[in-house]
MOPAC internal coordinates of N, CA, C and O (Angstrom, degrees):
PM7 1SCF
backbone

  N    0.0000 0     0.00 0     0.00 0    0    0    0
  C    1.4547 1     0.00 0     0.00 0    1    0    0
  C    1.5198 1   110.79 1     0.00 0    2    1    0
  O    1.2310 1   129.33 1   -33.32 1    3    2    1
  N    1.1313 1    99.63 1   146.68 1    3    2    1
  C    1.8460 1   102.78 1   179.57 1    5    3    2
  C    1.4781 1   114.81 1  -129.02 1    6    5    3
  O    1.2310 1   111.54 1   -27.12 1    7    6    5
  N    1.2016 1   133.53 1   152.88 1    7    6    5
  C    1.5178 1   145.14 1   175.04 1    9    7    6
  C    0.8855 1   116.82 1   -88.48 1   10    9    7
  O    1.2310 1   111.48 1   -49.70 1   11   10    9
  N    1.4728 1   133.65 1   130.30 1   11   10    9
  C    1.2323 1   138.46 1   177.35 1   13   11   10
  C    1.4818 1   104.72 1  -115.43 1   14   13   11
  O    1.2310 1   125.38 1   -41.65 1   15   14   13
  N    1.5838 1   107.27 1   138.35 1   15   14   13
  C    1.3974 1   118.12 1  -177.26 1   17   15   14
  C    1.3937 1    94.57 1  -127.00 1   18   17   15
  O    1.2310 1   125.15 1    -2.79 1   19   18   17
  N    1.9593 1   107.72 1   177.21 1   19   18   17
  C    1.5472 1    97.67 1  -174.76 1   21   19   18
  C    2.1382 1    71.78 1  -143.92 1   22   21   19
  O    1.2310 1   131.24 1   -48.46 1   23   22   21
  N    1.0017 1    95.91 1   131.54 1   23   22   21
  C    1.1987 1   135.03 1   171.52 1   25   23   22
  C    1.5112 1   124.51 1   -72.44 1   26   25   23
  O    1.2310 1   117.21 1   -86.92 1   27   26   25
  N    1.4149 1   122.91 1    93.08 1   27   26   25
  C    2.1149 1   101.66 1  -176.30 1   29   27   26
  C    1.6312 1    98.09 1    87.31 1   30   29   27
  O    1.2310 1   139.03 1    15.72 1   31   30   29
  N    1.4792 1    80.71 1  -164.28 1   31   30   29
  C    1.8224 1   105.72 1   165.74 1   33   31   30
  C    1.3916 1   122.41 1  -103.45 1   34   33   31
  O    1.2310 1   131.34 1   134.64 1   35   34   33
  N    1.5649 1    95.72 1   -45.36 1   35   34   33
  C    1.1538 1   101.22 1  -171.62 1   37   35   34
  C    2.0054 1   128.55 1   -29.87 1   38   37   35
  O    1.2310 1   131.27 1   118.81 1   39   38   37
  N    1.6057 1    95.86 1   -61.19 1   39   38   37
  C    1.5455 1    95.15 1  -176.74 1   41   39   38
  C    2.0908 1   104.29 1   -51.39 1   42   41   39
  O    1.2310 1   120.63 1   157.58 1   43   42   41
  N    1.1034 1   116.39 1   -22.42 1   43   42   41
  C    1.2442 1   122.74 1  -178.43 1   45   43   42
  C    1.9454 1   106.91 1   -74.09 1   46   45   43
  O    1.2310 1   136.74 1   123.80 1   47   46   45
  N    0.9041 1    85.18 1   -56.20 1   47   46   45
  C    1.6603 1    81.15 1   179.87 1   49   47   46
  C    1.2635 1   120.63 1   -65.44 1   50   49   47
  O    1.2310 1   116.95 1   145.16 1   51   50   49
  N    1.4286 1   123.40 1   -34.84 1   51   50   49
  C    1.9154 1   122.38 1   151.73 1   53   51   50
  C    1.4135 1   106.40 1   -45.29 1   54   53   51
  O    1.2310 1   107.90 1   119.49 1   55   54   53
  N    1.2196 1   140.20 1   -60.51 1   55   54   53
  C    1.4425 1   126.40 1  -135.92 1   57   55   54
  C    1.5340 1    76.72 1  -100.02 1   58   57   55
  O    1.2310 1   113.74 1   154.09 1   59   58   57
  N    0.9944 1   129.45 1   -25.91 1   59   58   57
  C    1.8175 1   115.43 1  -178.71 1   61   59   58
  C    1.7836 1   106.68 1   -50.70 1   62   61   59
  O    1.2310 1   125.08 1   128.53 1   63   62   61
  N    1.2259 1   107.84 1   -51.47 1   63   62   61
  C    1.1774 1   134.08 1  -142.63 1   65   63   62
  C    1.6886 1   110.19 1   -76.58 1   66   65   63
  O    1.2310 1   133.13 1   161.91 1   67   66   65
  N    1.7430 1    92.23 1   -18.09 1   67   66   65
  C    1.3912 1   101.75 1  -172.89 1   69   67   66
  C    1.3214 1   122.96 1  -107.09 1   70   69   67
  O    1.2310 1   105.84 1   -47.51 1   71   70   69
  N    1.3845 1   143.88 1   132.49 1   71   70   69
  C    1.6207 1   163.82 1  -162.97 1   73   71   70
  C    1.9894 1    83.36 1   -45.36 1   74   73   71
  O    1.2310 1   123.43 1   -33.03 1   75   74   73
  N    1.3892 1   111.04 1   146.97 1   75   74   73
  C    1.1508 1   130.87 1  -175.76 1   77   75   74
  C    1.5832 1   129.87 1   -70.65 1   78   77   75
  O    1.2310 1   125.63 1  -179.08 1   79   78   77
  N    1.2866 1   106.78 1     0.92 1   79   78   77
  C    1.1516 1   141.36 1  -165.65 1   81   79   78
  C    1.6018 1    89.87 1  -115.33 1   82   81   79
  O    1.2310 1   116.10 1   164.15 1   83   82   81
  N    0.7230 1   125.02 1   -15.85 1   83   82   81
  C    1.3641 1   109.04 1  -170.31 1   85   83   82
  C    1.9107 1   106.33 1  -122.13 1   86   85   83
  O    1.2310 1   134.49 1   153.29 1   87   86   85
  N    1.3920 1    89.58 1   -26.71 1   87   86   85
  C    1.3961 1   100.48 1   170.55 1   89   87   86
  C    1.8058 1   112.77 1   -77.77 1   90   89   87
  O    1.2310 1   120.00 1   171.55 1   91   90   89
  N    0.8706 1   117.61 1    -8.45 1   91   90   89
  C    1.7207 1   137.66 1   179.08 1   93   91   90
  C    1.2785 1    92.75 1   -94.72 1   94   93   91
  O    1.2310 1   102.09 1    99.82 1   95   94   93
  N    1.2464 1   150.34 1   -80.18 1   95   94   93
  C    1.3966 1   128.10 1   160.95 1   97   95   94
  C    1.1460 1   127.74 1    -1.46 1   98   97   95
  O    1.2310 1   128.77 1   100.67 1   99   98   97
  N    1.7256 1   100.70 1   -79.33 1   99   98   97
  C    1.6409 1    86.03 1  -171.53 1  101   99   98
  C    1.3754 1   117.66 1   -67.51 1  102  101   99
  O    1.2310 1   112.59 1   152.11 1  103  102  101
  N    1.5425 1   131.60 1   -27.89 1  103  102  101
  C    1.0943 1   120.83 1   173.30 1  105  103  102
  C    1.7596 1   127.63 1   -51.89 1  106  105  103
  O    1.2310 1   132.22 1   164.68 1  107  106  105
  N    1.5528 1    94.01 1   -15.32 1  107  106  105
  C    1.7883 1    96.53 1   175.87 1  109  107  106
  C    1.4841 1    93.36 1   -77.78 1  110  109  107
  O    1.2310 1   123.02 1   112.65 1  111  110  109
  N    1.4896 1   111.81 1   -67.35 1  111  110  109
  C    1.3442 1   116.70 1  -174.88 1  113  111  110
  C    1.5886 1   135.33 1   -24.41 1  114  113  111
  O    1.2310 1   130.75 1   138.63 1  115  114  113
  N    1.6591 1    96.87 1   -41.37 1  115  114  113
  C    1.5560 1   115.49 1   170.59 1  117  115  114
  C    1.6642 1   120.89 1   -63.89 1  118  117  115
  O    1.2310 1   135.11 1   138.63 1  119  118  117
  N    1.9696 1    88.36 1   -41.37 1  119  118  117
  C    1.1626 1   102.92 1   152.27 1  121  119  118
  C    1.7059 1   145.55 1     0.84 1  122  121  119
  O    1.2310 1   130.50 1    90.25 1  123  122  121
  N    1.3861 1    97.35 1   -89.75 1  123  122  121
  C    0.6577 1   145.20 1   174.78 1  125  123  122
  C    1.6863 1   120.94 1   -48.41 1  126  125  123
  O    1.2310 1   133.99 1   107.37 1  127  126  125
  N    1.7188 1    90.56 1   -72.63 1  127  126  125
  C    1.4942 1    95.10 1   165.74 1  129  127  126
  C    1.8639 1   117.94 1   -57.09 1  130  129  127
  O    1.2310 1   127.61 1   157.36 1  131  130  129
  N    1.1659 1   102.96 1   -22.64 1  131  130  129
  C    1.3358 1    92.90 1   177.92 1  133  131  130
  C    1.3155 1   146.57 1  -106.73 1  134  133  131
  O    1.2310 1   136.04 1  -154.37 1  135  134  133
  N    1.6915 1    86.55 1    25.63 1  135  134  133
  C    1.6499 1   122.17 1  -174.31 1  137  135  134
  C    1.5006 1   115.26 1  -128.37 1  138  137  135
  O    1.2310 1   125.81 1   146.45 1  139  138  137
  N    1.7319 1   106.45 1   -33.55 1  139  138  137
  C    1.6139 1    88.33 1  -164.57 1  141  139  138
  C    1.6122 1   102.50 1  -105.17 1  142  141  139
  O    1.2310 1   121.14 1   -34.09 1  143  142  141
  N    1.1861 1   115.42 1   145.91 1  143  142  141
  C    1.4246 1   133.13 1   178.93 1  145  143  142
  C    1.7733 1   104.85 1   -46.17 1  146  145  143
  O    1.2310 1   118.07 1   133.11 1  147  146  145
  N    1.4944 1   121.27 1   -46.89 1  147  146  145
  C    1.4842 1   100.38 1  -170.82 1  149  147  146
  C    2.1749 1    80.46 1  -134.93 1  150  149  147
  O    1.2310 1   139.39 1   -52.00 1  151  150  149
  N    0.7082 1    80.00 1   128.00 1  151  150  149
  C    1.7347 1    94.58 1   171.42 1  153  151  150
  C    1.3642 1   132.94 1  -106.97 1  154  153  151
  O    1.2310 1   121.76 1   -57.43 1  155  154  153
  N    1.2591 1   114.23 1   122.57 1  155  154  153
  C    1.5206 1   123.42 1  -129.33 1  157  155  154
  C    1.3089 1    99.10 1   -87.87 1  158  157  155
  O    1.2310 1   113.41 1   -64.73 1  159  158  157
  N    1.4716 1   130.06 1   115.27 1  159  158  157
  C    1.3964 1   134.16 1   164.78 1  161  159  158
  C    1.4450 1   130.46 1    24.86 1  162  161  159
  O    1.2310 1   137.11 1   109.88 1  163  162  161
  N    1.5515 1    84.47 1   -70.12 1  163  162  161
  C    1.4250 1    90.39 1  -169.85 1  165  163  162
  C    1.8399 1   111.46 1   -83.59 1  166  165  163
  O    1.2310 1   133.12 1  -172.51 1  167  166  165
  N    1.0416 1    92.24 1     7.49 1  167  166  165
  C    1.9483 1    97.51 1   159.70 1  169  167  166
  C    1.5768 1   121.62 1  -106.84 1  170  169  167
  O    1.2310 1   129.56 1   155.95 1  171  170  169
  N    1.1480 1    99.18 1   -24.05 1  171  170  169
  C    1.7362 1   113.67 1  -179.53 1  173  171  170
  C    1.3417 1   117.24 1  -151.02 1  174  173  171
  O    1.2310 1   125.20 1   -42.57 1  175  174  173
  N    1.3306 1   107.61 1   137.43 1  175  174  173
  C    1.5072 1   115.03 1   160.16 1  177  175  174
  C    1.4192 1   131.83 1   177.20 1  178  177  175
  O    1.2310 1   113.67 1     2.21 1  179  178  177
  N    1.6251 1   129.58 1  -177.79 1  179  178  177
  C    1.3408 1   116.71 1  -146.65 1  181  179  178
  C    1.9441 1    99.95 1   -75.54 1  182  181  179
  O    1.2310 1   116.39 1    26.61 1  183  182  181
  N    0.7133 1   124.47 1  -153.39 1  183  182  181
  C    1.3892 1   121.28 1   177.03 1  185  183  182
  C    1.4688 1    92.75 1  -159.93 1  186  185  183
  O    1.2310 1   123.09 1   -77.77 1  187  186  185
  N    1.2160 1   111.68 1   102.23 1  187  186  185
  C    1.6453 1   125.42 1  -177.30 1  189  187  186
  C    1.5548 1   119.92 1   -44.05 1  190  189  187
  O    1.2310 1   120.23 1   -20.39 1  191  190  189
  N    1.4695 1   117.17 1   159.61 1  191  190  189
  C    1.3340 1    95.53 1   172.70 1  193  191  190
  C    1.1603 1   112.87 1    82.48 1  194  193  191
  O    1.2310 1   111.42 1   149.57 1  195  194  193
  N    1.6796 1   133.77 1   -30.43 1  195  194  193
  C    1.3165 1   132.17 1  -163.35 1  197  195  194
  C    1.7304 1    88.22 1  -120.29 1  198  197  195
  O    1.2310 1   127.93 1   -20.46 1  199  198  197
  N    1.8120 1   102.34 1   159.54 1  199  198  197
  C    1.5466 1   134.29 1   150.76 1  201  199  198
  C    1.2067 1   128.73 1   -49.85 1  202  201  199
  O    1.2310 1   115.96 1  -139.54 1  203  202  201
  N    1.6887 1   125.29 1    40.46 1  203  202  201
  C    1.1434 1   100.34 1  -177.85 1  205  203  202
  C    1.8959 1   126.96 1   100.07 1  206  205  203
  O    1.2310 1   133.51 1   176.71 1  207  206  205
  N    1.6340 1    91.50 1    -3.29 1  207  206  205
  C    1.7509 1    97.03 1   177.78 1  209  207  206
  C    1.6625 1   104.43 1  -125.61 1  210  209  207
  O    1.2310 1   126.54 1   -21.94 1  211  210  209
  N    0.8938 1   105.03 1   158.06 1  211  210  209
  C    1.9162 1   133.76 1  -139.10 1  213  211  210
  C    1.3420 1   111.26 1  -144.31 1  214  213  211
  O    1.2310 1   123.21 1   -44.30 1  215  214  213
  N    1.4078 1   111.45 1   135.70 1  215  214  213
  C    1.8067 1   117.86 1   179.11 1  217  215  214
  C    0.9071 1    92.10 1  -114.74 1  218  217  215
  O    1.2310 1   123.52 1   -35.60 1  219  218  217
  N    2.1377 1   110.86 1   144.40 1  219  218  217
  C    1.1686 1   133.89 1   153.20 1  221  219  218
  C    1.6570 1    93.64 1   -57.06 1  222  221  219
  O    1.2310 1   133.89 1   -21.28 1  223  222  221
  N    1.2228 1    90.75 1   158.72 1  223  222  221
  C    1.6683 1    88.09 1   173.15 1  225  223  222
  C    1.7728 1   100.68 1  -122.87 1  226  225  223
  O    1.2310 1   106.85 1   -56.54 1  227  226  225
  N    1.5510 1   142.07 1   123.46 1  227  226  225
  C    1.7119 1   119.24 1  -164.37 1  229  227  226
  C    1.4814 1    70.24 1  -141.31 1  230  229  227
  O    1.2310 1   119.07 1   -54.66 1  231  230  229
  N    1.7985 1   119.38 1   125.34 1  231  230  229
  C    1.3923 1   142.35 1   115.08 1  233  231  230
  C    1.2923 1   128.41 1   -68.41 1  234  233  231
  O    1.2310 1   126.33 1   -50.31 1  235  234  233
  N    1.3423 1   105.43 1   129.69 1  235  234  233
  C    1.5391 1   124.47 1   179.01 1  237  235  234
  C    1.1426 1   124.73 1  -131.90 1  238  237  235
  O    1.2310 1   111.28 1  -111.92 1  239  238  237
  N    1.7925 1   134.03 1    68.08 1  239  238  237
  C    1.4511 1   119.08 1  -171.03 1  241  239  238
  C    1.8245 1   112.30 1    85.75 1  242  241  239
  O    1.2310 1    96.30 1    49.75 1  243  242  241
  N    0.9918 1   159.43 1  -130.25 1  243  242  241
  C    1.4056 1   143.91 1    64.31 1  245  243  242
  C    1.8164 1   131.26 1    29.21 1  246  245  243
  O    1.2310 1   124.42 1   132.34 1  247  246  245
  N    0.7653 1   109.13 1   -47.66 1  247  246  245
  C    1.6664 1   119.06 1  -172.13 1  249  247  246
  C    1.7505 1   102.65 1   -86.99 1  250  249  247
  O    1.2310 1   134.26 1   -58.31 1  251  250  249
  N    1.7584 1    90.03 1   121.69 1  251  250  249
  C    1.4611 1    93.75 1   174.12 1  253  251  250
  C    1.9453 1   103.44 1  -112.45 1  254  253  251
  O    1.2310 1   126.65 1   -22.13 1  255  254  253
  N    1.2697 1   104.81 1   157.87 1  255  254  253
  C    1.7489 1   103.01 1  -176.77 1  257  255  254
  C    1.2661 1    85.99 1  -164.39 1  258  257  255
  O    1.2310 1   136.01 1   -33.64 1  259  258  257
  N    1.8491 1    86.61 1   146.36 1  259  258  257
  C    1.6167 1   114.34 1  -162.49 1  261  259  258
  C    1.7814 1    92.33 1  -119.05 1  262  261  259
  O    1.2310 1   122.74 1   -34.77 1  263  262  261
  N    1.5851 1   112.35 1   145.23 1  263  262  261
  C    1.4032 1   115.80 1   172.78 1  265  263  262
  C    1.6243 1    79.03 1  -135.03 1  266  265  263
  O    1.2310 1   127.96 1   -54.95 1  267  266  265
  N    2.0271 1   102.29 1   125.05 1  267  266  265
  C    2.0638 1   108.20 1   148.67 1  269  267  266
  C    1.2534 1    99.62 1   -81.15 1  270  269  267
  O    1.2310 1   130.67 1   -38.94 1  271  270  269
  N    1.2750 1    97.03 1   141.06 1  271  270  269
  C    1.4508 1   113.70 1   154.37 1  273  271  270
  C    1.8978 1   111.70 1  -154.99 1  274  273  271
  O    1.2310 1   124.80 1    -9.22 1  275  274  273
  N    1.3958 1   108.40 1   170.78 1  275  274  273
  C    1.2783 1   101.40 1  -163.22 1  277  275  274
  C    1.3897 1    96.83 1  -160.81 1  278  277  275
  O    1.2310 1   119.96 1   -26.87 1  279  278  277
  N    2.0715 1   117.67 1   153.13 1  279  278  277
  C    1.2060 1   112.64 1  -165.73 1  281  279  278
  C    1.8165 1   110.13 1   -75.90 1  282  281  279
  O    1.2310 1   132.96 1    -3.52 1  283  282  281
  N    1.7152 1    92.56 1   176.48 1  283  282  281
  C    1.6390 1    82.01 1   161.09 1  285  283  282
  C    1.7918 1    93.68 1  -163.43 1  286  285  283
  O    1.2310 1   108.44 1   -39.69 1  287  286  285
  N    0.9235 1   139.22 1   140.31 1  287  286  285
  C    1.5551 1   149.95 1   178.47 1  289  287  286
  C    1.2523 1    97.74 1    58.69 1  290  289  287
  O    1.2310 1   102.40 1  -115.82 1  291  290  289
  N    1.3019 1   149.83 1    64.18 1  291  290  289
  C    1.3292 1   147.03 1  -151.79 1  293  291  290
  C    1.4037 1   136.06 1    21.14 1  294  293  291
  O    1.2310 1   112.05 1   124.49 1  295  294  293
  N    1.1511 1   132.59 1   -55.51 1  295  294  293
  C    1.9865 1   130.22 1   176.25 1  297  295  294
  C    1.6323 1    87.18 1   -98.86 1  298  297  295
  O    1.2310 1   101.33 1   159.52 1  299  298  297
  N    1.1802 1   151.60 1   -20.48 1  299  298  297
  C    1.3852 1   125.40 1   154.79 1  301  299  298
  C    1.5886 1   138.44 1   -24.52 1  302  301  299
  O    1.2310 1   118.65 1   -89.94 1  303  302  301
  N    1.2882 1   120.17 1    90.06 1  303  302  301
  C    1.8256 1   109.64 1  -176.40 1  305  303  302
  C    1.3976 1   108.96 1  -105.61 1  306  305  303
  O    1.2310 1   123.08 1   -78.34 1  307  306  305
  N    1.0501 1   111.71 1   101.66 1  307  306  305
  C    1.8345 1   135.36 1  -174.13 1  309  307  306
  C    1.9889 1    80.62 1   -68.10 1  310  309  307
  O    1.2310 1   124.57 1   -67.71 1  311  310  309
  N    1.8758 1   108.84 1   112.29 1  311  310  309
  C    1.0905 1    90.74 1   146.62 1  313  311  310
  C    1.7382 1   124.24 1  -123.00 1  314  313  311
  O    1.2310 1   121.36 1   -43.25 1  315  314  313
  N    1.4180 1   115.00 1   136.75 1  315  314  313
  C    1.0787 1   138.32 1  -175.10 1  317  315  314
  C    1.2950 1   128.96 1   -67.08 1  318  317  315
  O    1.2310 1   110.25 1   119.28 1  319  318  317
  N    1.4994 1   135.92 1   -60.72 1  319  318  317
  C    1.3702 1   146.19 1   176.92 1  321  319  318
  C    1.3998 1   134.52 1  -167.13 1  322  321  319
  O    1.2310 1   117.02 1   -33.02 1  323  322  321
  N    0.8951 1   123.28 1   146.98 1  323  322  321
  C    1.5246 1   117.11 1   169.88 1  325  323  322
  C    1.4651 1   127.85 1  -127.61 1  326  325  323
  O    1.2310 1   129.96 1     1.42 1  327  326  325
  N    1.5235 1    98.40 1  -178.58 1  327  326  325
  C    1.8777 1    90.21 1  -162.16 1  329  327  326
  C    2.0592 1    89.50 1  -164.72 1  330  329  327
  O    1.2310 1   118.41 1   -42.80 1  331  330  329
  N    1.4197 1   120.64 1   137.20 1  331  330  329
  C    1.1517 1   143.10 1   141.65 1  333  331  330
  C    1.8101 1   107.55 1   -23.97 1  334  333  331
  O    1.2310 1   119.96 1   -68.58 1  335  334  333
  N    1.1394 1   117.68 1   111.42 1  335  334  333
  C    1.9379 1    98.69 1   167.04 1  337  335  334
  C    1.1768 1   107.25 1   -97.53 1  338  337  335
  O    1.2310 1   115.62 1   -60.10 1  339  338  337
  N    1.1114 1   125.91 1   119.90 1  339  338  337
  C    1.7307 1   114.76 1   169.90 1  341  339  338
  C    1.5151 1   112.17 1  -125.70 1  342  341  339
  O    1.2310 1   122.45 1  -137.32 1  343  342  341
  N    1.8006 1   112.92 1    42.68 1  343  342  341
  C    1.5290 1   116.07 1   171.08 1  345  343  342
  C    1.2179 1    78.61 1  -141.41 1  346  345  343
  O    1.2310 1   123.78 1   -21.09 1  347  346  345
  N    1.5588 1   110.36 1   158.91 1  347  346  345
  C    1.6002 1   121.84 1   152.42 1  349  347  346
  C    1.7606 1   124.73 1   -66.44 1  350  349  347
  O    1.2310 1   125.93 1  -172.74 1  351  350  349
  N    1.5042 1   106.21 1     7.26 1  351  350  349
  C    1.6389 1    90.39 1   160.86 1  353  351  350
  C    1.7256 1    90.76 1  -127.07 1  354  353  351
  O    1.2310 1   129.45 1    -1.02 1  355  354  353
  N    1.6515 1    99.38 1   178.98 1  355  354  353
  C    1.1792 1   104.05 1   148.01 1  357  355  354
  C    1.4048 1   157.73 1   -62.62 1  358  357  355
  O    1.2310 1   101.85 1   -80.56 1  359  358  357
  N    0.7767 1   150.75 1    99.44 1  359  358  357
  C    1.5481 1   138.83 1  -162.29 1  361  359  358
  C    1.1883 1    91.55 1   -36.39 1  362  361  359
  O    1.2310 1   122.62 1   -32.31 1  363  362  361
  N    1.5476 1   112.58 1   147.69 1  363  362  361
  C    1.3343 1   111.82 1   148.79 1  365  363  362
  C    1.6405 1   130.91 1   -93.09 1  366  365  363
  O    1.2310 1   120.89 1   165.19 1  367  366  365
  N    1.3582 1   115.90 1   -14.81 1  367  366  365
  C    1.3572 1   116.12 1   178.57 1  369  367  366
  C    2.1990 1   104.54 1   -83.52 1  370  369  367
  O    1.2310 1   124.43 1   171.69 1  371  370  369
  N    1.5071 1   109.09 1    -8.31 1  371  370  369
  C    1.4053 1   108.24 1   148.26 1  373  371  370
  C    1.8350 1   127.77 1   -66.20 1  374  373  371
  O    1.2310 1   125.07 1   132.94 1  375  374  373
  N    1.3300 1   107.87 1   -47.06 1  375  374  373
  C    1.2517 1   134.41 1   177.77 1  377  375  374
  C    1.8565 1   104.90 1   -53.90 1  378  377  375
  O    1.2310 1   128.77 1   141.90 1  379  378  377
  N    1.7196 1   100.72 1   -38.10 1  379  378  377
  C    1.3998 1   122.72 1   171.96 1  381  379  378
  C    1.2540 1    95.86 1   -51.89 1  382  381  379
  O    1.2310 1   123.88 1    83.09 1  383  382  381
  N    1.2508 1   110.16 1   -96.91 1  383  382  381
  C    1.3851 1   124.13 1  -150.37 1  385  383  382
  C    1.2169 1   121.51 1   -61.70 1  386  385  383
  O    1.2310 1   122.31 1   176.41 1  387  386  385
  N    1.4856 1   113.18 1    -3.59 1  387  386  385
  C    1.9655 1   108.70 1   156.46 1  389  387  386
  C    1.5719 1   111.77 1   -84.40 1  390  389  387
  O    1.2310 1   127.86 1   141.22 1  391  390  389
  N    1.1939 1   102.47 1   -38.78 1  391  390  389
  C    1.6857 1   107.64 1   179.05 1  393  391  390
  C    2.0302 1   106.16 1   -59.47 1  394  393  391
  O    1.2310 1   121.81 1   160.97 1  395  394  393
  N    1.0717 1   114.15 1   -19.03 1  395  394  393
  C    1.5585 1   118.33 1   167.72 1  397  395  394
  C    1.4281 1    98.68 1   -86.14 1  398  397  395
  O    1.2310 1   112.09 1   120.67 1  399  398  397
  N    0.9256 1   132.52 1   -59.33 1  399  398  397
  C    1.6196 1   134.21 1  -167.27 1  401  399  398
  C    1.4453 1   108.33 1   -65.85 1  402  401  399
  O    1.2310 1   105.10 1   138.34 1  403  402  401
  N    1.3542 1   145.17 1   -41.66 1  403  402  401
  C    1.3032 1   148.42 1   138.51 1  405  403  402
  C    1.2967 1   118.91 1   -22.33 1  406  405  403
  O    1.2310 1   119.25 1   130.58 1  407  406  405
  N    1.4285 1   119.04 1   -49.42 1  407  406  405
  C    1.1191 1   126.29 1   169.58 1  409  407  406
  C    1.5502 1   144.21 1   -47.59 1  410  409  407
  O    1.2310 1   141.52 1   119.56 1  411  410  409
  N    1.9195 1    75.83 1   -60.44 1  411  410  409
  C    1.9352 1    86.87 1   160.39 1  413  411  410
  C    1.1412 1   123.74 1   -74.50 1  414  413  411
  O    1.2310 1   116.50 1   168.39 1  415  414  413
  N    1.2576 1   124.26 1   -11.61 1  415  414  413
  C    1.5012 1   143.37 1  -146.73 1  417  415  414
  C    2.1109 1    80.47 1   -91.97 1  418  417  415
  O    1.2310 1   132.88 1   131.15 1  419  418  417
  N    0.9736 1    92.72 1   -48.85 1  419  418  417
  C    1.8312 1    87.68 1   168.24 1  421  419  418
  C    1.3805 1   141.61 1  -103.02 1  422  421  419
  O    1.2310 1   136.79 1  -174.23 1  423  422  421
  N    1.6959 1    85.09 1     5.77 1  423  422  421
  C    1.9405 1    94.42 1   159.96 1  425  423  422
  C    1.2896 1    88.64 1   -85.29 1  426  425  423
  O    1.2310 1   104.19 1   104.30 1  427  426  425
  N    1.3405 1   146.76 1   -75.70 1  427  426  425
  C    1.0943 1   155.63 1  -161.06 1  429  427  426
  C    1.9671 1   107.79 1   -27.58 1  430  429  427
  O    1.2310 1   125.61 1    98.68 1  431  430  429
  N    1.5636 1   106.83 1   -81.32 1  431  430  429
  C    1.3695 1   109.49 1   146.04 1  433  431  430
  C    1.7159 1   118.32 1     2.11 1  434  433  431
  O    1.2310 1   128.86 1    92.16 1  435  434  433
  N    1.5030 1   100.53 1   -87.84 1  435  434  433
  C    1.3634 1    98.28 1  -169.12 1  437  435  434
  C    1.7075 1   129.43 1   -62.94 1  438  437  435
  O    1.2310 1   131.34 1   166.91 1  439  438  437
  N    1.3652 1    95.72 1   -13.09 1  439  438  437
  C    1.6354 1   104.66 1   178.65 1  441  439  438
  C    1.7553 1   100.41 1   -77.18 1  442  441  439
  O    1.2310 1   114.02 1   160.14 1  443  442  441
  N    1.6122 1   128.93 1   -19.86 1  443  442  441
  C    1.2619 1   116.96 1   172.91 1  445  443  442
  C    1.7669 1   109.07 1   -59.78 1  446  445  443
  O    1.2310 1   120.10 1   180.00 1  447  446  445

């Protein structure tokens, strides 16, 4: 089993923002990650190029949506933010702005 934390606002202000149907998704999706022993691709995975941070992966119909998140003390999943995908790659100034939020997320940390 793993813990899910929510990091900031940000991941809060995506899933606020989104029709209820879609917010039921990710809650399976989170689900999921935070129940099953190996979690199947196409719900999670590493996000290349990066240190260690990882997208929920949530299909809906047509509609694809990305959640960063990233470990921390082992079953810890720091989640960070989300975003609508509507290209076949990632943005990279999304990819940005978790790799900043990860960051503080452990300056922050270390000042406890």
């Amino acid at each position: 089993m793993r813990t899910t934390y929510v990091y900031g606002t940000e991941f809060w202000d995506f899933y606020y923002s989104q029709k209820s149907e879609v917010q039921d998704k990710i809650d399976w999706v989170i689900g999921l990650v935070r129940t099953l022993r190996m979690v199947p691709a196409n719900f999670f995975k590493h996000i290349e190029g990066t240190e260690g941070l990882f997208e929920i992966r949530v299909k809906l119909g047509s509609d694809i949506f990305r959640i960063f998140c990233f470990f921390d003390e082992g079953n810890l999943v720091i989640l960070l933010n989300g975003f609508q995908k509507k290209t076949s790659k990632t943005p990279s100034h999304e990819i940005e702005k978790a790799e900043r939020l990860k960051q503080k997320y452990y300056e922050d940390k270390s000042k406890k």
